[in-house]
N, C-alpha and C positions, 0 to 999 in steps of 0.2 A: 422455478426461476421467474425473474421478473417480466410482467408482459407490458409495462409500461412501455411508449414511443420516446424516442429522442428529444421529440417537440416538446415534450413534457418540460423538458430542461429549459427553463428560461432566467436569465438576467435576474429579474424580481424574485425567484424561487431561491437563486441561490445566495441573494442579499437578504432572503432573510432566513437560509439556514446559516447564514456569519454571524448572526444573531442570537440564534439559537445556540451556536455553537461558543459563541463569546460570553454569551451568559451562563452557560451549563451549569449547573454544582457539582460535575463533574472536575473541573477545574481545569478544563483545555487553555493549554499555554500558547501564545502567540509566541514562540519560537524565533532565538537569533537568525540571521541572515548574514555572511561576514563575506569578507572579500578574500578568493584563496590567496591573494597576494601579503595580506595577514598571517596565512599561515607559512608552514615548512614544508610543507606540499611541496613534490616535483612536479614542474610542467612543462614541456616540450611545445607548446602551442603559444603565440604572440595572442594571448583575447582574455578580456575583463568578467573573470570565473567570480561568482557567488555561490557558496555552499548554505543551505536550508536544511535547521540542522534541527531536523526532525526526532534525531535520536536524544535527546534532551527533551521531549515530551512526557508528558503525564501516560505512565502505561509505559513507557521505552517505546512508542513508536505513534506513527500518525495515526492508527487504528483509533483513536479514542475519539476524534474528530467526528468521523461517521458514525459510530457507537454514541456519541451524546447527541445525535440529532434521532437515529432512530429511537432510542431510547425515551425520549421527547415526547414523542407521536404514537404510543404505544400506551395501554395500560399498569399502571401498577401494581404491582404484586401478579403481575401477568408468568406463565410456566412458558420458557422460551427453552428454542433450542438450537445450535447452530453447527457449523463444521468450520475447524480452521487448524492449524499448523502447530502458534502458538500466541501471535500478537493478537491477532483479532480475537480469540477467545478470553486472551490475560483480558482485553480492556471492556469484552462483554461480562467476561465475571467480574471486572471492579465495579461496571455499571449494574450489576444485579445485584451484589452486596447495597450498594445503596439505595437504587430502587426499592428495595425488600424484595424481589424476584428470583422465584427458586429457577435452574439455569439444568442446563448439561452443555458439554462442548464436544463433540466427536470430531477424534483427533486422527491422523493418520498415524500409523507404526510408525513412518520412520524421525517421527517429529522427536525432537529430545524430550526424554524423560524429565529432565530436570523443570521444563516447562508443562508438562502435565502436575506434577507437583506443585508448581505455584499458582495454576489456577484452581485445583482443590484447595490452596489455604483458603481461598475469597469465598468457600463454600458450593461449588459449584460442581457436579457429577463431570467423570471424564472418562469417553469410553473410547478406547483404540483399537483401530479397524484398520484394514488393507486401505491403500490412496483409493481402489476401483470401489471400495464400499461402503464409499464416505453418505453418498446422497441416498443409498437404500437403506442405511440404518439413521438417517436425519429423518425418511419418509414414515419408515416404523414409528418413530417415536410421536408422529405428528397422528400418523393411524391410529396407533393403540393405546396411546397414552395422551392422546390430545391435545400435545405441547405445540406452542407457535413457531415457525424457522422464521428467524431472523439470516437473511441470508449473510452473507462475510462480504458481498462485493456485489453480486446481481440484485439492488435494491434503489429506487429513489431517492428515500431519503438519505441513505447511507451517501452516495454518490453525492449528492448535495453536501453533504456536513464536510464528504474531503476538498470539495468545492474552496471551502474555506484557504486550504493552504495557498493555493495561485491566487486566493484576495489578499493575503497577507504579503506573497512576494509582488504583487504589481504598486502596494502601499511602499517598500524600498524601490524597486525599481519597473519604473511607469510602463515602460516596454522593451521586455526582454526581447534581443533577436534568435535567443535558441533554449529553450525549457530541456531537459534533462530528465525524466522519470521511471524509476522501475515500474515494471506491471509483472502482474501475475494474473488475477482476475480482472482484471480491469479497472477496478473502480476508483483509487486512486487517479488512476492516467486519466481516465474518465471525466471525474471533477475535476482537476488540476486543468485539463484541457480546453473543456467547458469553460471553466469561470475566466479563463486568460482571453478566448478569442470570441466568447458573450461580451465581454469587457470592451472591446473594440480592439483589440490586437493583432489585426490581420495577417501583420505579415510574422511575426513570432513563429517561427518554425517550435517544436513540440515533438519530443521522438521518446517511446516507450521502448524499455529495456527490459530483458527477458535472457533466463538461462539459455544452454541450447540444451539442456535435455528437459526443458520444459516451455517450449515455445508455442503454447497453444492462443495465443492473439496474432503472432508473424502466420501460423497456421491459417487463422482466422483470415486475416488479408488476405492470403494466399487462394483461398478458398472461396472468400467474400461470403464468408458464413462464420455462425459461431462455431467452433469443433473444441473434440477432445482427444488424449492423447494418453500412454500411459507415460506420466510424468517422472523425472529422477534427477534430483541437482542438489549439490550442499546447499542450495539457498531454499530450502525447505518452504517456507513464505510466499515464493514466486512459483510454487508446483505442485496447484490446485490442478484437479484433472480435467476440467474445461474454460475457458472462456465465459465472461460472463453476456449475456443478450442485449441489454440495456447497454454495459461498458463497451461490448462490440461495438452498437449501432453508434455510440460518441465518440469511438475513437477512428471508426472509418469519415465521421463528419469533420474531426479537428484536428486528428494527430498527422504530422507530417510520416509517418514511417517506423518499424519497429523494428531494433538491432537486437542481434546474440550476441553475449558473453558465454565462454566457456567458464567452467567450476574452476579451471586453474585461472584465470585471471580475476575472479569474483575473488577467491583465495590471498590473491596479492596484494588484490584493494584493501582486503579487512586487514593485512598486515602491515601495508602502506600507511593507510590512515589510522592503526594503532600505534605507530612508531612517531606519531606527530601529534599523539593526543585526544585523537579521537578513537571513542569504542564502536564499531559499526557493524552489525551483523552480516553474515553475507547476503542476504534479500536485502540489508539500508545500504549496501555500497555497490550495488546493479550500477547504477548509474555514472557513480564514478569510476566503475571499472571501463565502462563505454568510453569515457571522457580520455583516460591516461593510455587506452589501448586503440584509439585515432577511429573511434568508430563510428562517429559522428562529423558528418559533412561541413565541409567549409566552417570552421569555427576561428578561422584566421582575421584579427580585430573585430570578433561582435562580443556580443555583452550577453553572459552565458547565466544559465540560471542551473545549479546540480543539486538535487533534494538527495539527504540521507537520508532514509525513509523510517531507520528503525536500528536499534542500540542494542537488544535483548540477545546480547551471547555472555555466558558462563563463563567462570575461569577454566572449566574443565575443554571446553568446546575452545578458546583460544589458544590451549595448547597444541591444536593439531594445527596450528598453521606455520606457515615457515616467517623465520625471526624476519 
């Protein structure tokens, strides 16, 4: 895990993984920004909603952000190896296919198949293992076959390149009174958090979203430590078996607080916002599940900021949800 300090995170560091990240040849997309009052969305709440609509990214999800800074800072034709669900791996193995870097991704069983398959088309080895044996078979691999981890969340640079997203929403609007983001390891919330109140946005409240069968950053708080848990939530994405170290230390510095959704209202979200046009996995619609299910404090006239995080569900996977 990463043993980098918080302090590490600075302003400058992450002006210039925006850099990094806006030039990639990766082809990181600066992503719309819209107003829900544009959309058909239901809202129950009087305040000025912007959805960040991360699910129209290169890869289906913000994953590629972090993935083209680490990728950056890394050698070429380097043997990496990492653990993830399904998005962080798709956008590691689209980053390895071009690097020229041979990859593996170990994935947990219960991640869908359908996504172990499409990061074997980009070339890349995929091996599924129980959630609890994720990091002793990432360690094997580093032991006996010499391969690098690239971590999914507990990493610097990674954490910087998602940095990137909260530079792009304070360029529409200068200062949100309430940020909106799912967390799983952290590292999204992390950067997103970072780059907003480095920026000078003091009073921007910022609240990371989390299954409740995979709450291990609200654990975290709770604790005032990094923990683990044994994780289980349709939102596959959000239910890494610990907390990340580095995403810890940023989010007890910046984040106002972390809410649960349960799997049935994560469930309603992805069919709410497919019925309006948008495809949103259930880890990219944590957040507006928090939103339309009042989970989030005083949100009465402020000016609200909701990231989709991520697109990548299947026709097969949206049939199990209700119409």
């Amino acid at each position: 895990m990463c043993e980098v300090s918080a302090d590490a995170v600075t302003l400058n560091l992450l002006r210039e993984a925006r850099e990094t990240v806006r030039s990639s040849p990766l082809g990181v997309i600066n992503t719309p920004m819209i107003p829900w009052c544009q959309t058909t969305l239901p809202l129950s709440i009087n305040c000025n909603i912007h959805i960040k609509l991360e699910n129209m990214q290169r890869t289906g999800s913000f994953k590629i952000r972090g993935v083209a800074s680490q990728f950056a800072r890394r050698p070429k034709g380097g043997y990496f190896v990492t653990m993830s669900a399904g998005n962080y791996g798709k956008s590691f193995a689209y980053a390895s296919k071009h690097y020229g870097s041979k990859g593996k991704v170990v994935m947990p069983e219960t991640a869908p198949a359908s996504r172990s398959i499409l990061i074997q088309s980009f070339g890349v080895e995929v091996e599924r293992v129980p959630t609890s044996c994720l990091m002793n078979v990432v360690n094997r691999c580093v032991e006996e076959e010499n391969m690098t981890f690239l971590h999914p969340y507990d990493d610097l640079d990674l954490i910087a390149g998602h940095a990137s997203l909260g530079m792009e929403v304070l360029e529409v609007m200068r200062e949100p009174d309430v940020v909106v983001v799912c967390c799983g390891g952290g590292g999204l919330l992390a950067g997103v958090a970072a780059a907003i109140k480095l920026s000078g946005c003091d009073k921007t409240r910022i609240y990371g979203v989390e299954p409740e069968g995979a709450c291990t950053m609200y654990k975290s708080f709770t604790e005032k430590k990094p923990v683990g848990m044994d994780t289980k939530s349709i939102a596959s994405g959000l239910a890494p078996p610990f907390a990340g170290t580095l995403p810890y230390e940023l989010c007890q510095r910046y984040v106002e607080g972390i809410v649960l959704v349960s799997d049935e209202e994560i469930k309603e979200a992805v069919s709410t916002l497919y019925r309006s046009g948008f495809v949103v996995e259930p880890s990219g619609s944590a957040a507006f599940a928090a939103i339309v299910n009042n989970k989030i404090p005083s949100l009465e006239g402020k000016n609200v900021i909701c990231i989709l995080s991520g697109g990548n569900i299947g026709k097969d996977e949206l049939a199990n949800f209700p119409d």
